[in-house]
C-alpha positions, -999 to 999 in steps of 0.1 A, spaced: -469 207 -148 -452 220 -177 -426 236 -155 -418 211 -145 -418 187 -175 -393 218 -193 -370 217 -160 -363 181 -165 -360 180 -205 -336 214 -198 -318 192 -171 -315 159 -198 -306 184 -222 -279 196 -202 -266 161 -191 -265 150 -228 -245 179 -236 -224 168 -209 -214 137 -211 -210 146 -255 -186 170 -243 -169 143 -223 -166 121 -246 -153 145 -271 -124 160 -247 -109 123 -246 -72 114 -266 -87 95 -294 -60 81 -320 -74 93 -355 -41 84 -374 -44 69 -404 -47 29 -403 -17 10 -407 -30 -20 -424 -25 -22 -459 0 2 -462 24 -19 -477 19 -35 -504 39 -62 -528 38 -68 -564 57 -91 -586 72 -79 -622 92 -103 -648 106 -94 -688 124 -112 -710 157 -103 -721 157 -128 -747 144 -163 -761 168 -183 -738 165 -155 -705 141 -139 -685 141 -121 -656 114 -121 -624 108 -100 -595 89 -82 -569 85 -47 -552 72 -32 -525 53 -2 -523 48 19 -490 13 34 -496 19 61 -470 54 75 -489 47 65 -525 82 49 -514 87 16 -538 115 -8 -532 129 -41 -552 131 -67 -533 133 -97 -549 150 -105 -585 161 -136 -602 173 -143 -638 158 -173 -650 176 -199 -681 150 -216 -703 153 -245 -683 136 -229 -652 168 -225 -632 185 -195 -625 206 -170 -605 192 -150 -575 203 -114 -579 185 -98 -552 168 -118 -521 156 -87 -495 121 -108 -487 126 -113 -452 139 -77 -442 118 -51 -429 108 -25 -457 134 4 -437 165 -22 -442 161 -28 -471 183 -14 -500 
């Protein structure tokens, strides 16, 4: 009886150990996630009482690479010039 109760926890055992090594020998994509790797933050200083200027960036999390992307330099009557407009480019055409 106890035979045969180790022969079939020896044989479960051995099917565990198995299919773990199965499992394990598969191509499993452990690359870092690619969400949230970029990510965009705006920025603005005044250059004086009448002028100020605005912008974002964008930062590439995996690279520490940052880029501007966006400026504008805005009058005191909230219109202004568009120096840089890159918002709609992918982050590797941008300048």
């Amino acid at each position: 009886m106890i035979k045969s109760r180790l022969l079939w926890m020896f044989f479960g055992a051995l099917s565990l150990l198995t299919v773990l090594l199965l499992v394990g020998a598969t191509d499993i994509d452990i690359s870092a996630p690619n969400y949230g790797r970029y990510q965009i933050s705006s920025w603005s200083t005044r250059v004086n009482n009448n002028k100020a200027v605005v912008g974002a960036f964008v930062l590439d999390t995996a690279t520490g690479e940052t880029k501007n992307v966006y400026t504008r330099l805005v009058n005191a009557d909230g219109m202004g010039k568009v120096l840089r407009n890159d918002l709609h480019k992918t982050f590797f055409n941008m300048k």
